[in-house]
Structures are given as C-alpha cells and as structure tokens.
N, C-alpha and C positions, 0 to 999 in steps of 0.2 A: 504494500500500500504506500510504502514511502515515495517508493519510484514513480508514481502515479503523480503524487502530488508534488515530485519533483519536475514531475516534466511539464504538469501544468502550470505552475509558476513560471518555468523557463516559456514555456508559449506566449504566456500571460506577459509578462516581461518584454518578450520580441513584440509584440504583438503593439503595447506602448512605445516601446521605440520606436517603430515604424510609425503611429498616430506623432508623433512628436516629430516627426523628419516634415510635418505636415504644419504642423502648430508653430515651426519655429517660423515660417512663413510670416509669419500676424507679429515677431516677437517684439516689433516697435509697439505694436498696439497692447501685448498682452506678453508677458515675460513668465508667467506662472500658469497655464491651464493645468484643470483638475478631471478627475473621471469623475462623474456624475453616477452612472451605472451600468452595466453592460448586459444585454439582453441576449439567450441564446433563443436561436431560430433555425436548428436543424432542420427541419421538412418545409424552407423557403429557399429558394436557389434564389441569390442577387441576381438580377441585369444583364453583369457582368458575365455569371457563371455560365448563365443562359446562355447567352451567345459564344462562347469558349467553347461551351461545350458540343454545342452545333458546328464549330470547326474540325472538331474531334478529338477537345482537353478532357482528361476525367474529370469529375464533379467531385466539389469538395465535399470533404466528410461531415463538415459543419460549419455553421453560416452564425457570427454574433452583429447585432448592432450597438457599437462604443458610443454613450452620449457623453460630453465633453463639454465643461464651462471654460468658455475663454474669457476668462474676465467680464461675463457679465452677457454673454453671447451661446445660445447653446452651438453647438455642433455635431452631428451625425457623423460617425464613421461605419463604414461597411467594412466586414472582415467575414474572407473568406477561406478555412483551410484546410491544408490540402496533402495530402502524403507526400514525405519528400523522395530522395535520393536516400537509399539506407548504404550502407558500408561495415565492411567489421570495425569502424571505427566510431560510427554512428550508427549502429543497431534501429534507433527510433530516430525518425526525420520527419519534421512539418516544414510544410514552408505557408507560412503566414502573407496573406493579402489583402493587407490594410487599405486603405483608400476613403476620402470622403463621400457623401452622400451625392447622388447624384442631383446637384442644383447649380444655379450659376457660378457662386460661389464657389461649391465643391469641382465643378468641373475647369475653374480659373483656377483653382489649388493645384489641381492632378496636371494641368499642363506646365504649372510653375515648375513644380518638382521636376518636371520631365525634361523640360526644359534647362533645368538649372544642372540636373544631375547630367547631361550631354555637354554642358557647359557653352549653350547656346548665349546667355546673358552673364 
C-alpha cells in the first residue's frame, strides 16, 4: 500500500508542476496560485482525448479537472493520464497531461507555452 501512495503523490506532484509551467505565465499578475480542489472524472474522455484518440493514441486511464485560484481568478485545468514508457528502470510510468480548460484564455495559455517552450518569443 505504501507504493501506491507513493506513486500517487509522485503523479500528484508532476501533475502540479506541469499546472504551474502554466501559472507562471500570469506570475506579474499572481506570484502565488493555490489548488482549490481536484475533481476525478474517469468515464469522461477531454476534447482532447477525443480527438487523439480518433488518430489512433490510447485513451487515458483517467481524466481529473484541477481548479486553481490565481489570486482571486478561478482557473480550470484539464489533466489527462496516461500509461507511460515502463523500463526495468521504471517498472510504473505515467505520463501526465496537464493543460488549461478549453477557453480563450486557456487556449492563449497553451499557445504561450508552446510557443515559448520552441522558443519562438
């Protein structure tokens, strides 16, 4: 049981770092976001998964929604996850995909990131 709840913390963990590669985006505006509370939604495939998976990605094994105060702002994130690459190194692999809600907002975030992380700006 330990192992369990060691690797859900390790998810849970990633899972924050990734919402915060998002948040640091705002950090003029908000230097501190908090999680508010995390909703699991197994038997709801994202948007996302949807269409991925109609290309021919597997479907994640579980679907949360992260809400998020940004100083006074809520925030949706979508997180969708997914069995990783195991190894005898890595016996259990997730790979977490965080993302904001699909809104203006959130879709100005996700191209920021995307953008920044190709080092476009």
């Amino acid at each position: 049981m330990s192992m369990v709840i060691a690797i859900h913390n390790a998810v849970n963990e990633k899972t924050w770092q990734e919402i915060l590669r998002y948040e640091k985006l705002h950090a003029q505006a908000c230097l501190d976001p908090k999680l508010i509370r995390f909703l699991g939604r197994p038997g709801e495939l994202s948007p996302k998964a949807q269409l991925t998976s109609f290309f021919g990605r597997t479907l994640p094994f579980d679907r949360h929604d992260w809400h998020v105060d940004r100083c006074g702002t809520p925030v949706r994130y979508v997180v969708d996850f997914y069995d990783g690459k195991q190894s005898p190194i890595h016996p259990v692999s997730i790979h977490v995909d965080a993302r904001p809600e699909v809104s203006w907002g959130g879709l100005r975030d996700r191209f920021r990131l995307w953008a920044q992380d190709l080092n476009l700006f």
